[in-house]
Structure formats: structure tokens, C-alpha cells
Backbone atoms as SQL, in Angstrom:
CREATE TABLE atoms (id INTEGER PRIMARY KEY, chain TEXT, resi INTEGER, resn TEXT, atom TEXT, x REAL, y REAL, z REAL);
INSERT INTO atoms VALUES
  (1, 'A', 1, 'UNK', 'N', 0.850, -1.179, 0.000),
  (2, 'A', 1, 'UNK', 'CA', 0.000, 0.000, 0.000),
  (3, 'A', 1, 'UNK', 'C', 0.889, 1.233, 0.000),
  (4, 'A', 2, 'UNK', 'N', 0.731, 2.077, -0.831),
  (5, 'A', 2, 'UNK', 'CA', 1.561, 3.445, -0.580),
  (6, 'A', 2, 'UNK', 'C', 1.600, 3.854, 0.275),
  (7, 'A', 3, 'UNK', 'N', 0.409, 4.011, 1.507),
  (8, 'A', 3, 'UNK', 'CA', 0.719, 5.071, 2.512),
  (9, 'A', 3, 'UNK', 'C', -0.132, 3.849, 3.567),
  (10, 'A', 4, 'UNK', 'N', 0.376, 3.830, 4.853),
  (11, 'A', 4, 'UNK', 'CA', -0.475, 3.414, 5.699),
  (12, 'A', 4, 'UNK', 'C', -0.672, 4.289, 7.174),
  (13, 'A', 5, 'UNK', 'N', -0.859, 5.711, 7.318),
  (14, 'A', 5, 'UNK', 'CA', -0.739, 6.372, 8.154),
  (15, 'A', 5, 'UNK', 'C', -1.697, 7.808, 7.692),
  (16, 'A', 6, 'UNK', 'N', -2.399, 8.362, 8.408),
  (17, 'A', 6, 'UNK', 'CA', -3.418, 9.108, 7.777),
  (18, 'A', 6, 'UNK', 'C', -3.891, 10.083, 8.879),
  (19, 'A', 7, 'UNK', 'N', -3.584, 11.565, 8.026),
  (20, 'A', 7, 'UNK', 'CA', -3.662, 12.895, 9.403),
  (21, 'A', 7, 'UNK', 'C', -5.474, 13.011, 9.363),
  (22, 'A', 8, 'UNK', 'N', -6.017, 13.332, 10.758),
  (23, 'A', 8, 'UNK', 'CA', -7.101, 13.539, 10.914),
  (24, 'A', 8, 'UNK', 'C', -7.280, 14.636, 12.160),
  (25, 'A', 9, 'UNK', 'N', -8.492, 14.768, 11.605),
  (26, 'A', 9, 'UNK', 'CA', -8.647, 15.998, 13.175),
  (27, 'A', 9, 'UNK', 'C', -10.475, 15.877, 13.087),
  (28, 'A', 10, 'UNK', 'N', -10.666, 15.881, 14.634),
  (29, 'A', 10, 'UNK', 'CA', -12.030, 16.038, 14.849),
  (30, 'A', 10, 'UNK', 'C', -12.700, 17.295, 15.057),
  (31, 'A', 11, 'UNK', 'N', -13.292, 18.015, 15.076),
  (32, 'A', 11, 'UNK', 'CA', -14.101, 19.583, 15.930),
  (33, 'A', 11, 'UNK', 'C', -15.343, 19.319, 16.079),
  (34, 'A', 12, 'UNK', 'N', -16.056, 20.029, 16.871),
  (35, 'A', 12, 'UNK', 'CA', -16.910, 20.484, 17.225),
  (36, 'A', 12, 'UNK', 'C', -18.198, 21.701, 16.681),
  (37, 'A', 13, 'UNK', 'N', -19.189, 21.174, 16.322),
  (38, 'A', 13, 'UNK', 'CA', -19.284, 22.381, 15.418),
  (39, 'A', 13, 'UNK', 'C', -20.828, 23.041, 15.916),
  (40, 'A', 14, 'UNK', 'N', -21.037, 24.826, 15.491),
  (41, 'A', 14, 'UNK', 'CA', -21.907, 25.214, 16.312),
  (42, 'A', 14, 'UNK', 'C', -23.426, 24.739, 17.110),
  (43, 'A', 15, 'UNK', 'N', -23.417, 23.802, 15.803),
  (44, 'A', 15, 'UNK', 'CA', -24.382, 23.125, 16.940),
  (45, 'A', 15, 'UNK', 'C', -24.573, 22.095, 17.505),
  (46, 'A', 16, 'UNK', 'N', -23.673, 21.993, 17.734),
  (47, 'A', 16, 'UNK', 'CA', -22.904, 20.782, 19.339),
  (48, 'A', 16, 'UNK', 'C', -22.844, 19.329, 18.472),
  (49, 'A', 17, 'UNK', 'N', -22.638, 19.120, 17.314),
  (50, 'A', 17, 'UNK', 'CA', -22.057, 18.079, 16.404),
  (51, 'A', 17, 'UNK', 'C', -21.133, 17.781, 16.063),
  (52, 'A', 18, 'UNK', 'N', -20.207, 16.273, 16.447),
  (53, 'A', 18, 'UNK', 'CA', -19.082, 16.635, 15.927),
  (54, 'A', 18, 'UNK', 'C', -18.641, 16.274, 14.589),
  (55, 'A', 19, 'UNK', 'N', -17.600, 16.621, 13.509),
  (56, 'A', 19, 'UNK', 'CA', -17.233, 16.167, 12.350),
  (57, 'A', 19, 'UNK', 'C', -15.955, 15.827, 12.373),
  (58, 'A', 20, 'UNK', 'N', -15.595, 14.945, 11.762),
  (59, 'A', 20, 'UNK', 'CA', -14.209, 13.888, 11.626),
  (60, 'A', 20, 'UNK', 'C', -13.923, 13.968, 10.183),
  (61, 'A', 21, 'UNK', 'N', -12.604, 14.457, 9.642),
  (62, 'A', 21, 'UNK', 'CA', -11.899, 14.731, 8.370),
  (63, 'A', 21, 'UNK', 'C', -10.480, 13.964, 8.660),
  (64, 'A', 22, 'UNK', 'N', -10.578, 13.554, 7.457),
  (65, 'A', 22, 'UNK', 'CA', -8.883, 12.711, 7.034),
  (66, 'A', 22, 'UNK', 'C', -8.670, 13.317, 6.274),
  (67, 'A', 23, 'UNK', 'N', -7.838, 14.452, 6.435),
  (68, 'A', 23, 'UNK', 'CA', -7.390, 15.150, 4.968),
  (69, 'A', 23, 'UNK', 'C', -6.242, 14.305, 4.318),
  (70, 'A', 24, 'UNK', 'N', -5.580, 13.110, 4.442),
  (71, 'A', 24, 'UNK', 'CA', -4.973, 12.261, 3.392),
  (72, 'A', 24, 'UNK', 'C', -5.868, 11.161, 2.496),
  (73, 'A', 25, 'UNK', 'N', -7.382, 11.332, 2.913),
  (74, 'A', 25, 'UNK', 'CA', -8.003, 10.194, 2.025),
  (75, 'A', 25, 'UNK', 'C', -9.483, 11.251, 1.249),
  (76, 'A', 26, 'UNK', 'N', -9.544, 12.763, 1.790),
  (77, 'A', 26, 'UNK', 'CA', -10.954, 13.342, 1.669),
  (78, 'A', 26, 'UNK', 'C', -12.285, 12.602, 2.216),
  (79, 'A', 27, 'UNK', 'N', -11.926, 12.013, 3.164),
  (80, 'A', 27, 'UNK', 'CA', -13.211, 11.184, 4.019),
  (81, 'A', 27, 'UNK', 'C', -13.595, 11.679, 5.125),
  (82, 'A', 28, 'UNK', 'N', -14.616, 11.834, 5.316),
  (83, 'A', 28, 'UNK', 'CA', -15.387, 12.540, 6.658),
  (84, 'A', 28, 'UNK', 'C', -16.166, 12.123, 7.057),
  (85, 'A', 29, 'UNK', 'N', -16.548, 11.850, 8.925),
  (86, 'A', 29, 'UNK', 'CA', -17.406, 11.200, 9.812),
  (87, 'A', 29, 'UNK', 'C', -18.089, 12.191, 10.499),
  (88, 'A', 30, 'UNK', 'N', -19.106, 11.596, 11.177),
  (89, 'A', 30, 'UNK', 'CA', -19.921, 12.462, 11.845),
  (90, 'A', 30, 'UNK', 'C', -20.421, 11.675, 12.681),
  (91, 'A', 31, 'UNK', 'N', -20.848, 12.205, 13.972),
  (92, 'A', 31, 'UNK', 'CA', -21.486, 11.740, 15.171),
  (93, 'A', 31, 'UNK', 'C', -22.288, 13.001, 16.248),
  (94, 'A', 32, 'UNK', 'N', -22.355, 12.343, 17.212),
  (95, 'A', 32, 'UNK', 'CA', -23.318, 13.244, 18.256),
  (96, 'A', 32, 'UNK', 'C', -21.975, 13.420, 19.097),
  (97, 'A', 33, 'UNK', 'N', -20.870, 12.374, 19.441),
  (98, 'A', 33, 'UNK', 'CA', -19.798, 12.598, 20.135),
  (99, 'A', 33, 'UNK', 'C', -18.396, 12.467, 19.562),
  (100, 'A', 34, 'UNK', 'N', -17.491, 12.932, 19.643),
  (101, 'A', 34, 'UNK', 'CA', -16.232, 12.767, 19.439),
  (102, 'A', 34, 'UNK', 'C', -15.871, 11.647, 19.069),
  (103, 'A', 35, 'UNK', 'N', -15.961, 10.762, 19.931),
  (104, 'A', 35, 'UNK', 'CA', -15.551, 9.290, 19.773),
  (105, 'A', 35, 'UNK', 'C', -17.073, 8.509, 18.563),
  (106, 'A', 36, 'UNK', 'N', -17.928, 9.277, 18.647),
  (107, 'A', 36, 'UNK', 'CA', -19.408, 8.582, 17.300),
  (108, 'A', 36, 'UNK', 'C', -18.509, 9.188, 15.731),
  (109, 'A', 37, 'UNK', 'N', -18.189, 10.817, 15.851),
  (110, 'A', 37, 'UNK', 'CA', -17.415, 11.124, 14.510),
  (111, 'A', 37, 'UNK', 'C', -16.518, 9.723, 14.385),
  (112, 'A', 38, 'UNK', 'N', -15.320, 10.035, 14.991),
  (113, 'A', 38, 'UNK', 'CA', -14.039, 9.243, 14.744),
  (114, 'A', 38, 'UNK', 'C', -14.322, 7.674, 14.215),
  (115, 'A', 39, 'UNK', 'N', -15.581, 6.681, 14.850),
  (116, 'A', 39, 'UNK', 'CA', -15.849, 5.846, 14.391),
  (117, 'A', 39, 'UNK', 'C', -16.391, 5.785, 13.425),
  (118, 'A', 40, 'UNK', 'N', -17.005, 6.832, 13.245),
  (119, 'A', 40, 'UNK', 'CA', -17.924, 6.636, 11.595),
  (120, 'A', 40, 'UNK', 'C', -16.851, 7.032, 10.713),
  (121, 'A', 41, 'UNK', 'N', -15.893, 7.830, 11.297),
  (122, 'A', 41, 'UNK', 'CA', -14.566, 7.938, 9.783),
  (123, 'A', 41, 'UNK', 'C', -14.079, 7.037, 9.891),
  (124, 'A', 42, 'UNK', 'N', -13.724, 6.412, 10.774),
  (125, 'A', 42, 'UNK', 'CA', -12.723, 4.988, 10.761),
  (126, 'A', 42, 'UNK', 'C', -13.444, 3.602, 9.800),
  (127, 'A', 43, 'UNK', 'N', -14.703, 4.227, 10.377),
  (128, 'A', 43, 'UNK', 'CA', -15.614, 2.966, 9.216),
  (129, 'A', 43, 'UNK', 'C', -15.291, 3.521, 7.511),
  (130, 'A', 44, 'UNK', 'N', -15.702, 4.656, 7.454),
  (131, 'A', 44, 'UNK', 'CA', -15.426, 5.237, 6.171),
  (132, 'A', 44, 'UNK', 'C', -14.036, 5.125, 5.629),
  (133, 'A', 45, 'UNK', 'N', -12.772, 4.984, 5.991),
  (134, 'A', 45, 'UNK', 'CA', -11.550, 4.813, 5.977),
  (135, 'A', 45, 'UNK', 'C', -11.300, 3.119, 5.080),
  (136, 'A', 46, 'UNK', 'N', -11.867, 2.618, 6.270),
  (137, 'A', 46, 'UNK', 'CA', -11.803, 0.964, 6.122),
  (138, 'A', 46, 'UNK', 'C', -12.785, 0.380, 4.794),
  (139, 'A', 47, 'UNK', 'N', -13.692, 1.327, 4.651),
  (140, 'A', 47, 'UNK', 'CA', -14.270, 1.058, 3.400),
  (141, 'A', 47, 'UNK', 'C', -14.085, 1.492, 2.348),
  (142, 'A', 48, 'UNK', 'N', -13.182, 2.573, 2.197),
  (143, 'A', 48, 'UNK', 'CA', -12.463, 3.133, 0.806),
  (144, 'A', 48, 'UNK', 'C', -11.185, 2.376, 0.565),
  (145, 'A', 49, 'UNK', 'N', -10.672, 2.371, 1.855),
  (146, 'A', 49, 'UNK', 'CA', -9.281, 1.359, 1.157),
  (147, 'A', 49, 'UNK', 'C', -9.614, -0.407, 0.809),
  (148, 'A', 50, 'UNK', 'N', -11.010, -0.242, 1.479),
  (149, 'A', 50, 'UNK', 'CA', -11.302, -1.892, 0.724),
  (150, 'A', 50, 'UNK', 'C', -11.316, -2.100, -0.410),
  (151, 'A', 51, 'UNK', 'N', -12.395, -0.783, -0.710),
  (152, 'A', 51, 'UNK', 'CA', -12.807, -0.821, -2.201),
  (153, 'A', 51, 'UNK', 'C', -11.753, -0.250, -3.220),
  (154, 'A', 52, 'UNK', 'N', -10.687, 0.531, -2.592),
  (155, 'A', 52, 'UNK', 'CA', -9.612, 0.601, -3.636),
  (156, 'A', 52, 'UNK', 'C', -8.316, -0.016, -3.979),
  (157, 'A', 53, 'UNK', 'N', -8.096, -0.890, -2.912),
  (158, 'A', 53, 'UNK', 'CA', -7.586, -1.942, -2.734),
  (159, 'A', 53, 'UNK', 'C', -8.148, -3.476, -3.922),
  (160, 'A', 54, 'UNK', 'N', -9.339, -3.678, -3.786),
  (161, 'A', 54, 'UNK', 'CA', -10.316, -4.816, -4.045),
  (162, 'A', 54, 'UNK', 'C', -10.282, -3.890, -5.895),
  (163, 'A', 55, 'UNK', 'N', -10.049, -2.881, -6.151),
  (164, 'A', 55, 'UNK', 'CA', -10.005, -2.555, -7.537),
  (165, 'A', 55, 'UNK', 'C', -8.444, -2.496, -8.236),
  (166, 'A', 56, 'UNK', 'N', -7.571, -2.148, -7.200),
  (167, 'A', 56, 'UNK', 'CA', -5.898, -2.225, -7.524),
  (168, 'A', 56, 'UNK', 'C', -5.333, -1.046, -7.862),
  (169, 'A', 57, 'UNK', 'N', -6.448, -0.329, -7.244),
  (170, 'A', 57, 'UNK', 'CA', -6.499, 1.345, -7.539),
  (171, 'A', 57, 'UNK', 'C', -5.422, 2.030, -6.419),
  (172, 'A', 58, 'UNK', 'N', -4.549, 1.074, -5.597),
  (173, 'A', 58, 'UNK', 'CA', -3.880, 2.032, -4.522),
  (174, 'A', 58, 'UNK', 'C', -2.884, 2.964, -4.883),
  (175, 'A', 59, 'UNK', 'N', -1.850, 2.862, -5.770),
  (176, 'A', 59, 'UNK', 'CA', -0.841, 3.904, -6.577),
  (177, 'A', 59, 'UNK', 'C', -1.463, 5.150, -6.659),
  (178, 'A', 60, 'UNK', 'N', -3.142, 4.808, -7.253),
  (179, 'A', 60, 'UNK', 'CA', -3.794, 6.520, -7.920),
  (180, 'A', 60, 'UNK', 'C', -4.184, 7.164, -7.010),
  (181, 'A', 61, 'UNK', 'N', -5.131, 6.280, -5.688),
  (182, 'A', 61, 'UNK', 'CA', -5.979, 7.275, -4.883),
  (183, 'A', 61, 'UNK', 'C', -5.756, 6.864, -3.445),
  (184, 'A', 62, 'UNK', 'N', -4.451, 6.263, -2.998),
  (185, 'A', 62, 'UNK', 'CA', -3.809, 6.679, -1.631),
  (186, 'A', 62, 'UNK', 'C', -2.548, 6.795, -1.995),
  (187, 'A', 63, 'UNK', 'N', -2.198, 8.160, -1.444),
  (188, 'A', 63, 'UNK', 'CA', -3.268, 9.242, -0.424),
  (189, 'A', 63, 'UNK', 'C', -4.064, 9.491, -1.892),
  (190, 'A', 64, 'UNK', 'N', -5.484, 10.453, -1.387),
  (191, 'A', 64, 'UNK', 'CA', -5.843, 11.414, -2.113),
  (192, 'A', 64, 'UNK', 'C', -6.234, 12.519, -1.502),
  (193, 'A', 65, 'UNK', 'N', -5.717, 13.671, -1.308),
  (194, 'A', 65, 'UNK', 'CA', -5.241, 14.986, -0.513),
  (195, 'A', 65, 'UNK', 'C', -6.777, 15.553, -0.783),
  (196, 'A', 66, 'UNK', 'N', -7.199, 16.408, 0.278),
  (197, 'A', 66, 'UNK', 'CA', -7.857, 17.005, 0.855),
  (198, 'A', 66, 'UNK', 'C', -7.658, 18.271, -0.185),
  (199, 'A', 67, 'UNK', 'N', -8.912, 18.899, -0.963),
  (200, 'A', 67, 'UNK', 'CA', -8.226, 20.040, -1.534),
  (201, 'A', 67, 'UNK', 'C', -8.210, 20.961, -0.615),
  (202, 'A', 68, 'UNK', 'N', -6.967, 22.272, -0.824),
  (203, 'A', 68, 'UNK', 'CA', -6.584, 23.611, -0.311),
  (204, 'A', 68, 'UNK', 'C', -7.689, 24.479, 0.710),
  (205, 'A', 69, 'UNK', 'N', -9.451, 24.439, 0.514),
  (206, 'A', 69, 'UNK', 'CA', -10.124, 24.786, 1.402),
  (207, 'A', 69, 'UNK', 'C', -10.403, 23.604, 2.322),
  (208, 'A', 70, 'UNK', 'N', -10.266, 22.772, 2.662),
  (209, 'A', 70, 'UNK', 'CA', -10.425, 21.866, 3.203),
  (210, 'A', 70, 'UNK', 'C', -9.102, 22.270, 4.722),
  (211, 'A', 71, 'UNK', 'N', -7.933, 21.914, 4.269),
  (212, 'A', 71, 'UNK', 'CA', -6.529, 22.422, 4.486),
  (213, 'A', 71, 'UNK', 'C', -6.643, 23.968, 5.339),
  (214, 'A', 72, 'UNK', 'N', -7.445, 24.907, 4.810),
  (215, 'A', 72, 'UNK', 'CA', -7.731, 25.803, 5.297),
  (216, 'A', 72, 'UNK', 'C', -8.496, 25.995, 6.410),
  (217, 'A', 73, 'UNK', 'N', -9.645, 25.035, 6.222),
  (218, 'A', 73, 'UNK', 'CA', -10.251, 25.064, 7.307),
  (219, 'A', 73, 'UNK', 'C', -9.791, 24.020, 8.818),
  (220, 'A', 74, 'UNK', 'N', -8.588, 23.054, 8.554),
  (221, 'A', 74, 'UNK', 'CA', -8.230, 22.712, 9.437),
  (222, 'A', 74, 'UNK', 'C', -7.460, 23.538, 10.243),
  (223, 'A', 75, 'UNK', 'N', -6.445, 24.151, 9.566),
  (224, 'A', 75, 'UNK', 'CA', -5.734, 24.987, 9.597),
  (225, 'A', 75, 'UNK', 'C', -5.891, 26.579, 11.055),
  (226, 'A', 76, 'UNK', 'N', -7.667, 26.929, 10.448),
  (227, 'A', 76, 'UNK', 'CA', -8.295, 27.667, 11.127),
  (228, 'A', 76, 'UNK', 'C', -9.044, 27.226, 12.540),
  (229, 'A', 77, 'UNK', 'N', -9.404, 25.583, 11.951),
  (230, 'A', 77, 'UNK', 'CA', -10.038, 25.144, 13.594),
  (231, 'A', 77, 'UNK', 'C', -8.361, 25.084, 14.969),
  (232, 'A', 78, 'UNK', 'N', -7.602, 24.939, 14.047),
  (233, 'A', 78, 'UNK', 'CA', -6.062, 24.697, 15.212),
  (234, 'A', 78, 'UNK', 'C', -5.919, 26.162, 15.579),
  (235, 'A', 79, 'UNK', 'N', -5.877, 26.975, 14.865),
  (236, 'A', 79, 'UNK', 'CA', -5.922, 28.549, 15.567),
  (237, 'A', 79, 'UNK', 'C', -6.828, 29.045, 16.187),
  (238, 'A', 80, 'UNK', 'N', -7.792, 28.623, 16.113),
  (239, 'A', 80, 'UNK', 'CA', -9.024, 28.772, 17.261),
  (240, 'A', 80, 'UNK', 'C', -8.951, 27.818, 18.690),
  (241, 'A', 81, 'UNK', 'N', -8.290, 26.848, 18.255),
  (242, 'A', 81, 'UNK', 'CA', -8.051, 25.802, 19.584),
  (243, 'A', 81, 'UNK', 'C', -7.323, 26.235, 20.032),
  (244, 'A', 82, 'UNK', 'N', -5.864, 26.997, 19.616),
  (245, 'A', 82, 'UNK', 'CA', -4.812, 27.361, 20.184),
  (246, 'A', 82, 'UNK', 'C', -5.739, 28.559, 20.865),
  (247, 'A', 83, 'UNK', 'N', -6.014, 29.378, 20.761),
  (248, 'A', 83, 'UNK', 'CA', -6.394, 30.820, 21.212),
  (249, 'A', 83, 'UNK', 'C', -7.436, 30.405, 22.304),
  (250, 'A', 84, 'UNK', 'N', -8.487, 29.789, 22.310),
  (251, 'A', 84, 'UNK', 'CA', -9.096, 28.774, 23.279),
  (252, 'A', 84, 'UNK', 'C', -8.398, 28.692, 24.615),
  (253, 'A', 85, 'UNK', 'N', -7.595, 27.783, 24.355),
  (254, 'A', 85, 'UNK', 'CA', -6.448, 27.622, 24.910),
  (255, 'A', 85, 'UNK', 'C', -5.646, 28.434, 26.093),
  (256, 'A', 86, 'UNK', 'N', -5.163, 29.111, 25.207),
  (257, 'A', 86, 'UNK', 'CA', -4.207, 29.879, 25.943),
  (258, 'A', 86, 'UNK', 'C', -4.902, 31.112, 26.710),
  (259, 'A', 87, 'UNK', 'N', -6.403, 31.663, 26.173),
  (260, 'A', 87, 'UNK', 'CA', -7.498, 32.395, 26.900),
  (261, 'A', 87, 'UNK', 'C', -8.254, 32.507, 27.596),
  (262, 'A', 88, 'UNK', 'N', -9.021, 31.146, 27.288),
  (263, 'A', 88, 'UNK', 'CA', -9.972, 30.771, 28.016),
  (264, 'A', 88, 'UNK', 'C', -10.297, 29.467, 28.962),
  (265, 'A', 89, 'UNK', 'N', -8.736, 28.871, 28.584),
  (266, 'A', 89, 'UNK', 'CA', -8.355, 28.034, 29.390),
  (267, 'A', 89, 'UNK', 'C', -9.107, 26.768, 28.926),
  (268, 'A', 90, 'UNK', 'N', -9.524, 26.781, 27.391),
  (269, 'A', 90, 'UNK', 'CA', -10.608, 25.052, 26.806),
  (270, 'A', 90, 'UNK', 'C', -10.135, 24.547, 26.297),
  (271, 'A', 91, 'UNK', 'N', -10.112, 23.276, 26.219),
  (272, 'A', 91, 'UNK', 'CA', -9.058, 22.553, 26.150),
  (273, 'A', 91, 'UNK', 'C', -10.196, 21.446, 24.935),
  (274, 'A', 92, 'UNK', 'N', -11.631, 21.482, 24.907),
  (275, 'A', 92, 'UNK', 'CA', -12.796, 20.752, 24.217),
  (276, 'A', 92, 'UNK', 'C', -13.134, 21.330, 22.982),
  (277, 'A', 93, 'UNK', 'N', -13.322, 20.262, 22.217),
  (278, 'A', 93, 'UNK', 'CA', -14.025, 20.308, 21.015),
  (279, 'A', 93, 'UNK', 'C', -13.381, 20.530, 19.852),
  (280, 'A', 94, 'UNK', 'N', -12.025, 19.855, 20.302),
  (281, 'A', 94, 'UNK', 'CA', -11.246, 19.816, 19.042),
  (282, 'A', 94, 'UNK', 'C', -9.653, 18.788, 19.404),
  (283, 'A', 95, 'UNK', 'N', -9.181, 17.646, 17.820),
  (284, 'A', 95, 'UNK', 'CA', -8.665, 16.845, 18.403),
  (285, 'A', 95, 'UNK', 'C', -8.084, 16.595, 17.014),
  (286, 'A', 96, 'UNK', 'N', -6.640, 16.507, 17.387),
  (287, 'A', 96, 'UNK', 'CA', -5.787, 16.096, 15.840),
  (288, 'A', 96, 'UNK', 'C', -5.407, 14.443, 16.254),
  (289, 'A', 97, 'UNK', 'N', -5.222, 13.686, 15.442),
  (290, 'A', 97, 'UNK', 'CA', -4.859, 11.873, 15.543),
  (291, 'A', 97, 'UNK', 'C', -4.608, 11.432, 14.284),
  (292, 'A', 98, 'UNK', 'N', -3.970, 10.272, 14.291),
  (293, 'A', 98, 'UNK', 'CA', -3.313, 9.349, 13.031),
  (294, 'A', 98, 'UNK', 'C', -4.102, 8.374, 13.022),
  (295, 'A', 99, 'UNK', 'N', -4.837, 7.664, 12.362),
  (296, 'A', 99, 'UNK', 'CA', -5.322, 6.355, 11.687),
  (297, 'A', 99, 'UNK', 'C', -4.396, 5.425, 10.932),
  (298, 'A', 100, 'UNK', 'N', -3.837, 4.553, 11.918),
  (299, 'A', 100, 'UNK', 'CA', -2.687, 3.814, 11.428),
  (300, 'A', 100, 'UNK', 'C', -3.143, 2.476, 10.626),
  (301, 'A', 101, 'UNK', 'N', -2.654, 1.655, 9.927),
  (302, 'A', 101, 'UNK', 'CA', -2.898, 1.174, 9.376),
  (303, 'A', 101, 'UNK', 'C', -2.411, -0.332, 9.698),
  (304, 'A', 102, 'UNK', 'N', -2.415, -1.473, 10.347),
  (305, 'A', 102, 'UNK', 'CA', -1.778, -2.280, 10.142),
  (306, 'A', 102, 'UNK', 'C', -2.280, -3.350, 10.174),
  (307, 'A', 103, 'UNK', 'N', -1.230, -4.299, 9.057),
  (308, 'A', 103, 'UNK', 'CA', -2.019, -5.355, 8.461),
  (309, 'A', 103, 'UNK', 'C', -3.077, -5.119, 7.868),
  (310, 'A', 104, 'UNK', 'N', -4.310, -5.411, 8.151),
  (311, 'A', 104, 'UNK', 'CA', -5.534, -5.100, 7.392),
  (312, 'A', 104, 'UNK', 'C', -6.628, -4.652, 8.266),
  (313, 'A', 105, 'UNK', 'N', -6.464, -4.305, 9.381),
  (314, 'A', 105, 'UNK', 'CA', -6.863, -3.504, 10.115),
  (315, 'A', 105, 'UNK', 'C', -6.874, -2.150, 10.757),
  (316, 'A', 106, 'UNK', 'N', -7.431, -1.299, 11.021),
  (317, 'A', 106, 'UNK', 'CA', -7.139, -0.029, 11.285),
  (318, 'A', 106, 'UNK', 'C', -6.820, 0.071, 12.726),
  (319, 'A', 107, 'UNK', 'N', -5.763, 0.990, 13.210),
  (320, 'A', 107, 'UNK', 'CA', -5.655, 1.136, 14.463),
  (321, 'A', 107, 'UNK', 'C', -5.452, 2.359, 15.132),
  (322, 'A', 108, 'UNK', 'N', -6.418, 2.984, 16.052),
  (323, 'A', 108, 'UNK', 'CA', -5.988, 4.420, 16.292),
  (324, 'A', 108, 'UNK', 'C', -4.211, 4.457, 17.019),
  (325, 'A', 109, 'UNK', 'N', -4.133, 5.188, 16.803),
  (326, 'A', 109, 'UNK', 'CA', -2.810, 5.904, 17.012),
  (327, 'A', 109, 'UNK', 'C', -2.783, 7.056, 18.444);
């Protein structure tokens, strides 16, 4: 497989939902909690590299990069976490992690 390691980040969004992005595959989860996103991307993960795997498609479309607004908007949720942070002392509703890959199973990181 070309790549078996994959940047992700979770947030929080205004109305108390969270969303899960892999910007190395363009796949995104969603849940009511942090840990509901992350599993529904991890499911989504495990089912694109099945199916591109199971076609022999891995050279073309892993990785397949997140386009530039995408990038941007991660970009912007980490500067809002940082400022959070260091202001208001919150430390919730936002979470960067790797989706590792091994063997043929996925494993958080």
C-alpha cells in the first residue's frame, strides 16, 4: 500500500455536532460525540481502502489529498483551539490523531 498512516482531526461544530476529516483520504465522519465522529470515519476509511484496494487502484488514490479549502479550514479550527487555549483556558471540542494502518486492520494511534 503506498501510505499506511493518515492525518485527521475532529471539531466540534456550532451546533454541538461533531465532524471527523482525514485530509490524506478526503473522508469525513460524523457523530453526536467525538468518539461517534471518529468511528464513523474509521468505518469510512476501512471502506475506501477496501474498495480501492479490491479494484488495484492504490498507486492513484492513496493518499488522495484534501483540496486547499479543506486544508484551510483545518488549519483555522487549530488557531481557534490554540487561542481557546491559551485564553480561556478550553481545552474541548477539538482533536488532531493518526489512523494507522496495520495489516488489514485499522488502528488508532
Amino acid at each position: 500500500m503506498a501510505q499506511d498512516t493518515f492525518r485527521c482531526y475532529v471539531y466540534k461544530t456550532p451546533d454541538g455536532r461533531y465532524l471527523a476529516d482525514c485530509l490524506d483520504l478526503t473522508l469525513m465522519g460524523k457523530g453526536r460525540s467525538m468518539d461517534e465522529a471518529i468511528a464513523d470515519l474509521r468505518e469510512a476509511i476501512l471502506g475506501y481502502l477496501e474498495g480501492v484496494t479490491a479494484k488495484g487502484w492504490e498507486q492513484d488514490l492513496i493518499p488522495r489529498r484534501a483540496p486547499l479549502y479543506r486544508w484551510l479550514r483545518f488549519y483555522r479550527h487549530l488557531a481557534l483551539h490554540a487561542l481557546r487555549a491559551l485564553f480561556a483556558q478550553r481545552l474541548d471540542g477539538f482533536l488532531t490523531y493518526e489512523e494507522r494502518l496495520e495489516g488489514n486492520r485499522l488502528v488508532y494511534a
